[in-house]
Structure formats: C-alpha cells, structure tokens
DOSEZA-862463 format. One record per residue (C-alpha): residue number from 1; z negated, x, y; residue in one letter. Coordinates in nm, 3 decimals. Example, Ala and Ser with C-alpha at 12.3 -4.5 7.8 and 13.67 -1.06 7.14 Angstrom:
1, -0.780, 1.230, -0.450, A
2, -0.714, 1.367, -0.106, S
***
This chain:
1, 0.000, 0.000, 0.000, X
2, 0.001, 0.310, 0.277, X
3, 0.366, 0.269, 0.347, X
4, 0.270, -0.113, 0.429, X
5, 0.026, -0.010, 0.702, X
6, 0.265, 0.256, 0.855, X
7, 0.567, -0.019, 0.937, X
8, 0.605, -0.226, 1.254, X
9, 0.391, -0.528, 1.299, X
10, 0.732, -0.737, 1.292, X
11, 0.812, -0.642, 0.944, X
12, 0.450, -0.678, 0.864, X
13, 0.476, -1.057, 1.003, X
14, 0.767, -1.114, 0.828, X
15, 0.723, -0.960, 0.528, X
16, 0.320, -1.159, 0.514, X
17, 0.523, -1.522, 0.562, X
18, 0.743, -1.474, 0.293, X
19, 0.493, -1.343, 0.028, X
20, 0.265, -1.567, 0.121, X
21, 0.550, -1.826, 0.126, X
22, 0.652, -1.696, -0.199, X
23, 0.322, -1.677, -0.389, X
24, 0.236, -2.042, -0.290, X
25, 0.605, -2.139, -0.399, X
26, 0.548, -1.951, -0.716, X
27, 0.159, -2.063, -0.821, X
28, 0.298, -2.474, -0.736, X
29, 0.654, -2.428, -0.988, X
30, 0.383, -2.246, -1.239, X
31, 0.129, -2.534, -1.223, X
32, 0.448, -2.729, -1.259, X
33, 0.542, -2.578, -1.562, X
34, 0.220, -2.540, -1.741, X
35, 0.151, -2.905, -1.683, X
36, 0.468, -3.032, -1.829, X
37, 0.509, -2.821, -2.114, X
38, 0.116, -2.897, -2.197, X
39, 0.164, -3.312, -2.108, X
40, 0.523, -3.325, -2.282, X
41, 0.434, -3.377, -2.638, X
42, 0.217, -3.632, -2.516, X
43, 0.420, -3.816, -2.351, X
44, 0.671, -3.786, -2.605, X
45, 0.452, -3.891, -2.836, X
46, 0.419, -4.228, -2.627, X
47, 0.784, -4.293, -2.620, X
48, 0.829, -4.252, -2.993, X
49, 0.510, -4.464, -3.065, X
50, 0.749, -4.743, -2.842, X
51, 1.072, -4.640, -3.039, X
52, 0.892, -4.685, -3.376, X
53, 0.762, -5.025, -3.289, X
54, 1.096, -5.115, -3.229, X
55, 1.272, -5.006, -3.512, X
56, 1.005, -5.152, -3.706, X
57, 1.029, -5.474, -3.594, X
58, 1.408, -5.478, -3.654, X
59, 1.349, -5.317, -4.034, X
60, 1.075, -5.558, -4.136, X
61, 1.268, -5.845, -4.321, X
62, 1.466, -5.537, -4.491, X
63, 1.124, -5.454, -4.630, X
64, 1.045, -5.793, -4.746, X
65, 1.348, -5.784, -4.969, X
66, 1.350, -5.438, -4.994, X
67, 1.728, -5.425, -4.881, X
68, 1.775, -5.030, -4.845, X
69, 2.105, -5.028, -4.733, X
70, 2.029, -5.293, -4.413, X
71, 1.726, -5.047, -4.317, X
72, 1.963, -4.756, -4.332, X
73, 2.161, -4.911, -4.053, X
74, 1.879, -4.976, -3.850, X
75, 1.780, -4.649, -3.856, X
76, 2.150, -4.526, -3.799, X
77, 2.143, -4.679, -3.506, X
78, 1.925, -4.383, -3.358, X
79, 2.217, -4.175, -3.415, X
80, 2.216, -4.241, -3.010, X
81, 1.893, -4.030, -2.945, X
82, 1.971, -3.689, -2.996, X
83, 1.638, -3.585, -3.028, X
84, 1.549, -3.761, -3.297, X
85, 1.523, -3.520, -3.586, X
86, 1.451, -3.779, -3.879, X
87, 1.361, -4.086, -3.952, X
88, 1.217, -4.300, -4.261, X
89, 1.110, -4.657, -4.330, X
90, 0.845, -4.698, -4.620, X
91, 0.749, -4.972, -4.802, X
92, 0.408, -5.112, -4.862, X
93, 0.314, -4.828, -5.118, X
94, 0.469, -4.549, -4.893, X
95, 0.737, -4.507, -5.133, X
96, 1.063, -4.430, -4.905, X
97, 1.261, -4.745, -4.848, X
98, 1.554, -4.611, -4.637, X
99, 1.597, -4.236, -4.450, X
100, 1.782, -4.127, -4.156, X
101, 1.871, -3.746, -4.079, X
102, 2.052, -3.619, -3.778, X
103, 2.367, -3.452, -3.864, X
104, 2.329, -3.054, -3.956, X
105, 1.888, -3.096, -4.070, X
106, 1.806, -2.988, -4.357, X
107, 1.708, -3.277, -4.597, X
108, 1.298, -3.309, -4.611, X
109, 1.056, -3.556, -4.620, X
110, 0.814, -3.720, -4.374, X
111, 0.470, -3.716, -4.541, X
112, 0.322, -4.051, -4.402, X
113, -0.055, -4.066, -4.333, X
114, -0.252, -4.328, -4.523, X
115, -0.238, -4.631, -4.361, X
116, 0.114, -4.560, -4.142, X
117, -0.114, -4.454, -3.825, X
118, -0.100, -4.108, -3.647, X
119, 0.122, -3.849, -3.455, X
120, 0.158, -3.448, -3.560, X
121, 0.244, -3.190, -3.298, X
122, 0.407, -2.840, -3.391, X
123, 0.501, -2.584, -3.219, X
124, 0.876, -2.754, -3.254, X
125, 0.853, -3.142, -3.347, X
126, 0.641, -3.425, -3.281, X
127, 0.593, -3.692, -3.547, X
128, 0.473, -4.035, -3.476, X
129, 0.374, -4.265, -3.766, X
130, 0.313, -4.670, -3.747, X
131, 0.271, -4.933, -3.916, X
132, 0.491, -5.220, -4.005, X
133, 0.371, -5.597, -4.008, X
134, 0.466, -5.965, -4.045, X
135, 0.182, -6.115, -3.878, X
136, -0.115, -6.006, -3.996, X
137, 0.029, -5.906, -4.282, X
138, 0.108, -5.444, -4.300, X
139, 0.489, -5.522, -4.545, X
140, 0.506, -5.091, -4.451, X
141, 0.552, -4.853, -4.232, X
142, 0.805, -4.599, -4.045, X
143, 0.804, -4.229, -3.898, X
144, 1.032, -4.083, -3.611, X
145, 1.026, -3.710, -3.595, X
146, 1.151, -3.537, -3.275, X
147, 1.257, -3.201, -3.177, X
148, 1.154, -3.061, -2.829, X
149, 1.492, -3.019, -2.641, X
150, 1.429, -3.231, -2.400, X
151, 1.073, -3.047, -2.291, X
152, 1.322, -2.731, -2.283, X
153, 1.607, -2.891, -2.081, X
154, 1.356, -3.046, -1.864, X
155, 1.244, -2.655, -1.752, X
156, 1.531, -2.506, -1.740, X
157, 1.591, -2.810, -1.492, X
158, 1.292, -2.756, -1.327, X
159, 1.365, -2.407, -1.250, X
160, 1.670, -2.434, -1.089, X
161, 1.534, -2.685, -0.867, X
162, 1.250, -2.456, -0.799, X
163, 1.475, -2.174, -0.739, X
164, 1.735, -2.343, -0.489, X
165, 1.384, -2.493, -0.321, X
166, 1.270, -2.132, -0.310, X
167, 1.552, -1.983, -0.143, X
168, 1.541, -2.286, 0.094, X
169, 1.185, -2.200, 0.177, X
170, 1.255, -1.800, 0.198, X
171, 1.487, -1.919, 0.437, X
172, 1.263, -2.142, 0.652, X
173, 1.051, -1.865, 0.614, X
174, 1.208, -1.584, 0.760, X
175, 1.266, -1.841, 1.050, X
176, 0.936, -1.888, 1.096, X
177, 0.831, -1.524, 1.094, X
178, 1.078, -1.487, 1.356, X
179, 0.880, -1.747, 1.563, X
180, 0.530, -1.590, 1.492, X
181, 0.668, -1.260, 1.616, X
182, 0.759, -1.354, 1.962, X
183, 0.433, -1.544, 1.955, X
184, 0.222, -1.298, 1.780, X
185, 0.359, -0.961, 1.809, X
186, 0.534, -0.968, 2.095, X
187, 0.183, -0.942, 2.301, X
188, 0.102, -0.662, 2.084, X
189, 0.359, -0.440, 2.132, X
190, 0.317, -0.460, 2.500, X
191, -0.033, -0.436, 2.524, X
192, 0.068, -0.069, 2.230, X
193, 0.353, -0.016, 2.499, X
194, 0.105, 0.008, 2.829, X
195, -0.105, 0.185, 2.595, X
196, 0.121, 0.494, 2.532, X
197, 0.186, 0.486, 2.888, X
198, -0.139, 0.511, 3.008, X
199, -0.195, 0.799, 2.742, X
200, 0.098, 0.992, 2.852, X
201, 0.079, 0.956, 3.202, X
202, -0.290, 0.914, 3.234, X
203, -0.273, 0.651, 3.500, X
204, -0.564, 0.432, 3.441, X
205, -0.510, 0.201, 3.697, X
206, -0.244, 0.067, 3.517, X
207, -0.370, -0.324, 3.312, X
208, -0.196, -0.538, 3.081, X
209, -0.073, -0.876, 3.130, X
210, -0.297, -1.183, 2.980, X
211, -0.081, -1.467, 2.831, X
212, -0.276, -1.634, 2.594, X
213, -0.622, -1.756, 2.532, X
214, -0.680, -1.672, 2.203, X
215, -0.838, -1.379, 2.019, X
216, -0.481, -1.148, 2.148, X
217, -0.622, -1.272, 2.507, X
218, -0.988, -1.208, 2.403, X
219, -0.825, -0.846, 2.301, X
220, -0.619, -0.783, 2.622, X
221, -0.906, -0.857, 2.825, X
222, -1.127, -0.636, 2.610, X
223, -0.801, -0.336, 2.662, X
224, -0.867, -0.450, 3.041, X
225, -1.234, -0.396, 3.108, X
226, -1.200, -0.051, 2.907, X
227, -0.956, 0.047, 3.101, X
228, -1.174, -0.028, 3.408, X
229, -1.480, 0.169, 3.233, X
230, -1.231, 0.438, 3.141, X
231, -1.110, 0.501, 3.504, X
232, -1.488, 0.458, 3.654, X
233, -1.572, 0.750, 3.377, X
234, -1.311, 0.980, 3.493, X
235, -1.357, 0.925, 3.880, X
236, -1.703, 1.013, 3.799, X
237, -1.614, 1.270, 3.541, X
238, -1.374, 1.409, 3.829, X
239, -1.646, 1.434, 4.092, X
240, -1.893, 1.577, 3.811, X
241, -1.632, 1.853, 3.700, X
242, -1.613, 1.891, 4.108, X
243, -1.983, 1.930, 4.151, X
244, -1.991, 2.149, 3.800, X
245, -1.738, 2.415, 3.926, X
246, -1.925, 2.450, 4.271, X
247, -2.242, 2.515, 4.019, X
248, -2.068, 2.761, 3.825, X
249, -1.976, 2.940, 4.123, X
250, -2.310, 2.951, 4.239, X
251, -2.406, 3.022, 3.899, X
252, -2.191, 3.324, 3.879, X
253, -2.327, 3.451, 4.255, X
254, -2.651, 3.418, 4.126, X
255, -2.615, 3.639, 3.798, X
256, -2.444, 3.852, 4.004, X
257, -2.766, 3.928, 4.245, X
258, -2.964, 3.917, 3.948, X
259, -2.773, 4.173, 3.761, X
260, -2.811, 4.348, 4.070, X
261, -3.159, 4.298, 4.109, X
262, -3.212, 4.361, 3.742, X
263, -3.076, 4.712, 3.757, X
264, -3.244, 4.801, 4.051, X
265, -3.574, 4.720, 3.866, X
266, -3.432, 4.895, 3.597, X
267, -3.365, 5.153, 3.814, X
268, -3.749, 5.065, 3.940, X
269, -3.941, 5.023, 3.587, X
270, -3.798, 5.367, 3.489, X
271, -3.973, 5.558, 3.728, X
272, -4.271, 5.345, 3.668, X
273, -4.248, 5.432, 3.324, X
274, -4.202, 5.842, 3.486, X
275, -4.476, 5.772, 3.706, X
276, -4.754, 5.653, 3.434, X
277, -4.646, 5.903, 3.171, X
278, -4.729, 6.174, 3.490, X
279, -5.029, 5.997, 3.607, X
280, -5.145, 5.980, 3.244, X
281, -5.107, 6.392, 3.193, X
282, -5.208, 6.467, 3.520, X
283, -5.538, 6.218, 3.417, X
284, -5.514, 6.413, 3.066, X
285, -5.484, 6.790, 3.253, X
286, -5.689, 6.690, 3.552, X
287, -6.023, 6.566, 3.302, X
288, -5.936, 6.883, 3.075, X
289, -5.946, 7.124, 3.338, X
290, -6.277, 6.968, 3.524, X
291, -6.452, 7.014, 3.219, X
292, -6.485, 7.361, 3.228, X
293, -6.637, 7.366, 3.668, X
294, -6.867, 7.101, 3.544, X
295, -7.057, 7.268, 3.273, X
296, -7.048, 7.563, 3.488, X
297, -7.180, 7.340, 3.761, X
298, -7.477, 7.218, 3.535, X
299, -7.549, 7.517, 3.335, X
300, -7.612, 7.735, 3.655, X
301, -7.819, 7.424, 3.810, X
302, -8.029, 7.412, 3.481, X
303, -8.059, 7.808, 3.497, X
304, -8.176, 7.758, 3.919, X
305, -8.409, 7.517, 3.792, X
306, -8.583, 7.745, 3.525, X
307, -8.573, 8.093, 3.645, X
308, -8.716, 7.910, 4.019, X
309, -8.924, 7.652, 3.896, X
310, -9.252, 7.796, 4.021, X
311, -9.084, 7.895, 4.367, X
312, -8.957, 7.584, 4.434, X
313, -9.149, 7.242, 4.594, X
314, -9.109, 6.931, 4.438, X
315, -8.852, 6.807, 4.681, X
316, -8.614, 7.108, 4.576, X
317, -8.677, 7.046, 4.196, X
318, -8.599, 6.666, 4.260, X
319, -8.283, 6.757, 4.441, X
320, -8.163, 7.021, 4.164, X
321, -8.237, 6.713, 3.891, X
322, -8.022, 6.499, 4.116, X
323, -7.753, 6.737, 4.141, X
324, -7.786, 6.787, 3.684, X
325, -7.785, 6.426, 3.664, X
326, -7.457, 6.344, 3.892, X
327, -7.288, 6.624, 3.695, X
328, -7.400, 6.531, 3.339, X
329, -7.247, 6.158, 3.477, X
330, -6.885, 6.301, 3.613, X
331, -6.861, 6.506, 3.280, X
332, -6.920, 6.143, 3.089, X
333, -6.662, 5.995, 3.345, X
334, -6.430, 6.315, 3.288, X
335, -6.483, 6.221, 2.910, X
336, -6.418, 5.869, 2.924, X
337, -6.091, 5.920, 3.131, X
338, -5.985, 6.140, 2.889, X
339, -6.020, 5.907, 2.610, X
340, -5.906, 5.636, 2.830, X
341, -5.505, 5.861, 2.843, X
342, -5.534, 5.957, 2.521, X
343, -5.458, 5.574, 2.406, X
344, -5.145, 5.591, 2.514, X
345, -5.020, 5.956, 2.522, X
346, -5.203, 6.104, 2.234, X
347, -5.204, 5.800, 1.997, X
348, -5.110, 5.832, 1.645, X
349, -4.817, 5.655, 1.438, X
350, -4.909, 5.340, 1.295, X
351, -4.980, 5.317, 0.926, X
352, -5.128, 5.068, 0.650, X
353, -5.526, 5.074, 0.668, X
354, -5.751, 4.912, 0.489, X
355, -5.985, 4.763, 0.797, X
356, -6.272, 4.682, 0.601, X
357, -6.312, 5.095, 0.494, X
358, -6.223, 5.183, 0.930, X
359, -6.541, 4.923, 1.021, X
360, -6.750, 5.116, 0.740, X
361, -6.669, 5.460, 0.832, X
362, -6.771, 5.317, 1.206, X
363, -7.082, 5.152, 1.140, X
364, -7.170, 5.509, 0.961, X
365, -7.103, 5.685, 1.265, X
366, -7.328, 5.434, 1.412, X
367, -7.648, 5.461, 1.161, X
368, -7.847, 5.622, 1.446, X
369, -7.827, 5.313, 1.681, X
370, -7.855, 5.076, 1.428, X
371, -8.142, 5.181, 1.304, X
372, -8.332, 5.268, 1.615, X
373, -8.229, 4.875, 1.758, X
374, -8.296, 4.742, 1.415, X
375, -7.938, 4.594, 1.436, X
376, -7.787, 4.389, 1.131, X
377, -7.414, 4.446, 1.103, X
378, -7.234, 4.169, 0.853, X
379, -6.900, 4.105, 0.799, X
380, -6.622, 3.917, 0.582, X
381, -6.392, 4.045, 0.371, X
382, -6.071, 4.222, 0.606, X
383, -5.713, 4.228, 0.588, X
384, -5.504, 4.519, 0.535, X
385, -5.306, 4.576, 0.914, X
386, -5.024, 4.818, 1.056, X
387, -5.216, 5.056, 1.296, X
388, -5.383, 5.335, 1.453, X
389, -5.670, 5.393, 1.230, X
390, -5.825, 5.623, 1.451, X
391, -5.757, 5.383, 1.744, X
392, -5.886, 5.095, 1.571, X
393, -6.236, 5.273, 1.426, X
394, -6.287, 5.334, 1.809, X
395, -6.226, 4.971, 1.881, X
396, -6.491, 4.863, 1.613, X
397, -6.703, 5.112, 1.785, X
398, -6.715, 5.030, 2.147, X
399, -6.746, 4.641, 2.075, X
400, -7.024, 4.712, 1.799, X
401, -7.171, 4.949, 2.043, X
402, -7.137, 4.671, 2.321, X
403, -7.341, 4.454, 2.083, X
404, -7.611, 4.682, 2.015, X
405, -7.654, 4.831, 2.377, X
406, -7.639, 4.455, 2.556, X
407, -7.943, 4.326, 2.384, X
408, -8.260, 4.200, 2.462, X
409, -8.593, 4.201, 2.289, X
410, -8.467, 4.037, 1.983, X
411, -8.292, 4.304, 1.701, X
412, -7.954, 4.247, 1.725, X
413, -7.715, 4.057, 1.471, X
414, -7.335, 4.114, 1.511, X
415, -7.100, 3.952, 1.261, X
416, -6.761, 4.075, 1.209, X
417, -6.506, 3.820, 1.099, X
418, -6.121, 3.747, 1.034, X
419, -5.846, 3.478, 0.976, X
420, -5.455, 3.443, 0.986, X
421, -5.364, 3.235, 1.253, X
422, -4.989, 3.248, 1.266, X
423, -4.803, 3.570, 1.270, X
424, -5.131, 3.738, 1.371, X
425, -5.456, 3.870, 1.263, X
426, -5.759, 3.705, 1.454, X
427, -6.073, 3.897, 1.482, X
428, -6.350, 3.806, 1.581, X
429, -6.695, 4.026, 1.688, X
430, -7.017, 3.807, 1.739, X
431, -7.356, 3.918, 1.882, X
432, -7.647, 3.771, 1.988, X
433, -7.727, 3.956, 2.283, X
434, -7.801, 3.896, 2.672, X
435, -7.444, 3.740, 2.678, X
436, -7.213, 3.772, 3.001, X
437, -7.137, 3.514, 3.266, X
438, -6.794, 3.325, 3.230, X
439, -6.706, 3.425, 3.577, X
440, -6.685, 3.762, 3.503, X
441, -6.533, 3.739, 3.115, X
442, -6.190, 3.875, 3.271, X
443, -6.328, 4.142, 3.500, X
444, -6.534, 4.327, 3.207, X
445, -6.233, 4.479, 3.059, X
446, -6.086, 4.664, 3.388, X
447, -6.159, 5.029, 3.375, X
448, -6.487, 5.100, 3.575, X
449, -6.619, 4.748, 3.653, X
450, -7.005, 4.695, 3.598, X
451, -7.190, 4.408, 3.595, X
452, -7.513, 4.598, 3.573, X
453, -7.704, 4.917, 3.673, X
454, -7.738, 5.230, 3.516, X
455, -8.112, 5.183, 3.500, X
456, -8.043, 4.890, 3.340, X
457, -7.755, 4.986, 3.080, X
458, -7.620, 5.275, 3.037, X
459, -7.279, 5.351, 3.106, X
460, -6.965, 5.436, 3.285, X
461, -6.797, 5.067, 3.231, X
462, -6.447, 5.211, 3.068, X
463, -6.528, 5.122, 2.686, X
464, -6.389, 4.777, 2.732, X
465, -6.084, 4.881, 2.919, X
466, -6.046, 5.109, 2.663, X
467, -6.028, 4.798, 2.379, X
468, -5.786, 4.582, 2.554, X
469, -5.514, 4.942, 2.581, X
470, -5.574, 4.989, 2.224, X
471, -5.523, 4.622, 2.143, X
472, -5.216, 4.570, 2.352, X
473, -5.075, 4.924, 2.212, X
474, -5.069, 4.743, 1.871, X
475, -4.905, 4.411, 1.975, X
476, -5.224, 4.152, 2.044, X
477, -5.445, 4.067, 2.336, X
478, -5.837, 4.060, 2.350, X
479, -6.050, 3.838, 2.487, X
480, -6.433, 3.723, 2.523, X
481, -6.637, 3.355, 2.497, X
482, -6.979, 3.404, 2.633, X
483, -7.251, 3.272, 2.817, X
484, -7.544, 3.368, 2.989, X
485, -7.811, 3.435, 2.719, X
486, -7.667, 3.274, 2.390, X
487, -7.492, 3.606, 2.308, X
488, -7.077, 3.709, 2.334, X
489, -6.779, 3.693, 2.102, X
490, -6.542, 3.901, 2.121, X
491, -6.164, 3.783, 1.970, X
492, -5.859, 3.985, 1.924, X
493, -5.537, 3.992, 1.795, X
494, -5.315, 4.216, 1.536, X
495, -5.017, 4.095, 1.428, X
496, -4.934, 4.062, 1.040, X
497, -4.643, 4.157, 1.031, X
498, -4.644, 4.461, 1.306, X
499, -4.370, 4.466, 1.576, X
500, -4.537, 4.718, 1.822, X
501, -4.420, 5.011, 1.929, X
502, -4.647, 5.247, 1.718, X
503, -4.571, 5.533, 1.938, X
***
C-alpha cells in the first residue's frame, strides 16, 4: 500500500469511489448468489410438489384400473419441462405403474418413501414424492425428479446482469469521483499549492482562501492562524537574532578584555608566584642566618650575668634577664618562621601513610606533656591518606598540643576521630579545654594573632597558621567549632583520592 499514499489525492478520490463502488457492487451480486443457489432447491422443490399434484390428479383413474399405457401418456406429457429428469406413477403397493425418462438418462428407478410423502436434495437433482388419492381414499402415488439447470442458467443470468450493472455503476462512478474532486480536492491542492509557496519564498504573510464550512474550512482556518503564529514567531525570532548578534558582539569585546585582563594577571600571578618563592627563602635565609647573632646575643648576656653577678644591682640583673628573655623569644619566633617556610619550600613528596601509626609516633613525642597535664588522648580507627607524613605528624602535634596547653584545671581529654564525607577525609580533633570565642574562630589561624598573654599561655601564635598551610598544601581546608568554656573542635579535610600538588 506505499505506492497508494505517494499518488495525487485525485487518483486517491477516484480510485476510493470505485473500490468502494466496486466492493459494495460485489458483496450485494455475492449475497445474491449465495441466496439463490442456497433457496433454489427449495423452491424447486415447491414447484414440483405443485407439478406432482397435478399429474396425479390426471393419473388417478389410470390407477384405479391400473391402465399403464394411459399413465404413460400423462407422464409424457412432461416431455415439455426440460428439467424434469424422470418420472413414475406407483400403485397402491409402490409397485411401478407407468415411468417416464427424458430422452438420453440412463434408465433407474425412483425409490418411493413409505407412504408417497417427502423430497431428496443432491448435489444434482431434487426429488419430490406425493401421494395419490380419490377422496379420502391413497389409490398410489408419483415422483418427479429434476435436474438443476435452471439454478445454473439462472446464475449465469444473474451475472451478466450484474456485470453490465457493474460497468454501469464503474461508470457513474468515475463520474462521481470527478465531482468529489472539484469539491474535495480541489481546496486541497490550493491550500498544498500556497503551502509550497510560502515554503519557498518564505513569505508568511501570504493566507489561503476559505470556501467551505466544513472540516477542509475548519483546516484552512487552522493553516491560517498558524500562519499568523508562524510570522509573529519569526518577527520575534528576527528581532531576537537582532538583539542576539549585538550580544555576541559584546560577548566577543568582553572575552577580548578578559583575555586581556587574564594575561596581564597571568603576567601578574607569575611574579606573585616569584615574589613568595623569594619572600619564602629570604624568610628561610633571613631566620637561618639570625640564629647564629642570637645565641651569640644570649650566650654573652648569660656569661655578663654570671661572671658580674655580685657587681651588679638588682636593677642591672633585671635588665640583663629582660634582655635573655626577649632573645630566647626572637630565637622561638626565628624558629617558628622557619618552620612556618619550610611548609611550602622544604616539604616532602606525598606518599601513602598509615595515619593512625603518624598520630602514635606524635603522641610519643608528646609523652612528656601528657603526662605532666594528665591528658587522655583517644582515638578511632584512621584511614590510610596521600601525604606529607612529616607534615601531617606536625599537624597532629600542634592541634594535640593546642589541646593540652589551652586547658584549665580539669586534665584534659582530646579525641581524635574520622569519616568519609564525599571525596574527602574529615577529621576531626576534640578537647575539652577553656574553648575560644566564635568571634575570633577565623582569626586564630593567621600567623601571629593571640588571643591571650604570654603569662597566660605560652607562645608565639604561628602553630595554627602553620595547620591551615599544611592542610591547604594537601588539598583540604581547616576549620574550628568552639565556645567559650565547653572546649574546641578542630575539623579538617584530606581528600581520598589526592589531587594536590604534592610538591
């Protein structure tokens, strides 16, 4: 059926009449047929049943005196109805009176039913039997057998009638379809026509005419108010492609002065990168080479102080312990600003460590503290990371160290503890110390910044700064939850599955 959707709508008009034409042409002669050649025997049955009353009548006194020869001609006399096969008139005890055979049969015999009553179809004859009678009196009987010619003439009749009435209606047909297509198509093909124009041409202003009211008018209007939708879109779409060009353009001016200002901080971050690798060896050469003044500094101080002691007052002993102390405390800045560059120049490559061994080795280095705070250490079982292990023993330090020094009357308690969340490692480090004001939970971890005395705590206030350059060397950030008096955690990050820059 594909090369019936690919023709013209005319032929498709055409060619639906006269198959529909057809097919209703050919199911009525059909029905036609199958109702005759079913209700022919039947019928012909009737007319025999007629026939043999008839005859029977007229062969009923040649019973009575069982004159043969007079029933013979009575039954000759259906020498007229060529359908008659045979005939035979019986007498009372079905013995065969008198026969008649149309010329060119085969001589048989009719096998009467008992009692002369009844009717036998085949596929080629009919045979009707009845009874004879004088009044009330059965003297016999007779039976007509017929062939079915006339069923077959009747047909062949039929269908020549049906076939002249067929042509006839092929022909009304096809004048018909030629009707329907100036009614039907001929809407179509112009609303197909103003179609391919508007496609070619792309003039949507263009509309088709309306000249009917039913579902063809339903469908030009429909054509109509798209092509009213379709010329709205592409005004807009025209303005929009307007307004999206002028975009671009300012698009591409603005990559432009971004790609400009991009390399210039290229140009900008590189010597920022120059600068903080010098600042950080001039920090690293600068501590080293103060080292050596400063315990020069102190030792000759401490050597004033004891060779002088009993020629000095109290005021100048006072002012040479001043003078040891703020020494002892540059040489522990010195230090710390040394370990402080060392995160970043002198840092080792990462490797697999096992960080439950790094936070044993550092609570070993730690045995003198805890012991003289009385501090508990506890921890849960710790992943395996990517890292500095050096780096990462000194981070366990100065935030165990934190716990321990930060305390107050109570023995301290930290408990070390870890979980995946994500891609990362999430550490934790809780104490129960003096705790530390939210205000200030950002402002612990730049290098330098106190939030208490030296009297109070100990300290130069770089350990913290020192954490968050280790923990953002390997990839994570650090950060602290804390308030005043109910003790600090401190949380940060590794990531599982490293991406730093382990240089």
């Amino acid at each position: 059926m594909h090369w019936f959707k690919d023709i013209s709508i005319k032929r498709k008009l055409t060619g639906i009449v006269i198959v529909t034409s057809t097919a209703a042409l050919l199911l009525a002669g059909a029905a036609s047929f199958i109702y005759e050649r079913l209700t022919f025997p039947k019928n012909l049955s009737h007319d025999l049943a007629s026939l043999a009353g008839v005859v029977g009548s007229n062969s009923a006194a040649a019973i009575i005196f069982n004159d043969d020869k007079t029933a013979a001609e009575t039954l000759s006399a259906l020498q007229a109805m060529p359908n008659i096969v045979m005939a035979q008139v019986y007498r009372k005890d079905s013995t065969v009176l008198a026969s008649y055979l149309r010329r060119g049969e085969p001589l048989t015999t009719l096998e009467a039913p008992k009692g002369f009553s009844g009717e036998n179809f085949t596929p080629s004859y009919v045979e009707v039997f009845r009874p004879i009678s004088v009044g009330a009196e059965k003297v016999g009987g007779i039976g007509l057998r017929s062939d079915l010619r006339a069923r077959e003439e009747r047909l062949w009749a039929y269908g020549q009638a049906g076939l002249v009435v067929l042509c006839l209606c092929l022909l009304f047909a096809l004048g018909v379809a030629g009707v329907l297509q100036r009614v039907v198509s001929l809407p179509i093909l112009n609303l197909a026509r103003i179609a391919r124009g508007i496609s070619e041409e792309h003039d949507y202003s263009k509309r088709a005419v309306k000249d009917t009211r039913d579902e063809i008018g339903s469908l030009v209007d429909s054509f109509n108010n798209m092509l009213t939708q379709i010329e709205a879109r592409d005004s807009a779409l025209i303005h929009a492609q307007g307004e999206l060009e002028q975009r671009v353009r300012d698009l591409q001016t603005e990559v432009d002065e971004r790609q400009r200002a991009e390399k210039g901080l290229a140009v900008k971050t590189a010597e920022l990168q120059r600068s903080n690798a010098e600042l950080e060896q001039f920090a690293y050469v600068a501590s080293h080479d103060l080292q050596e003044p400063l315990r020069m500094i102190t030792g000759y101080t401490q050597l004033l102080a004891k060779r002088y002691h009993d020629k000095l007052d109290e005021t100048a002993a006072e002012f040479i312990g001043y003078a040891v102390d703020g020494a002892k405390r540059m040489q522990g800045l010195i230090n710390d600003l040394l370990t402080y560059s060392r995160v970043g120049t002198r840092g080792k490559p990462f490797a697999w460590a096992q960080c439950d061994k790094i936070l044993g080795d550092t609570i070993v280095s730690l045995r003198v503290a805890i012991e003289e705070s009385g501090a508990t250490v506890t921890h849960d079982a710790l992943p395996t990371v990517l890292c500095d292990e050096g780096q990462l023993g000194q981070l366990f330090q100065n935030l165990l160290g934190n716990g321990i020094k930060y305390r107050d009357s109570t023995a301290p308690r930290i408990y070390v503890s870890c979980r995946r969340e994500g891609p990362n490692w999430l550490f934790s480090v809780k104490d129960n110390g003096i705790g530390v004001d939210p205000r200030y939970a950002e402002r612990i971890f730049v290098i330098f910044q106190r939030l208490h005395t030296r009297d109070q705590y100990p300290g130069t206030g770089i350990g913290l700064a020192v954490c968050k350059k280790i923990v953002e060397r390997h990839g994570g950030k650090i950060w602290l939850e804390s308030q005043l008096g109910q003790g600090a955690t401190f949380y940060f990050t590794i990531p599982a599955s490293q991406n730093a820059e382990g240089g």
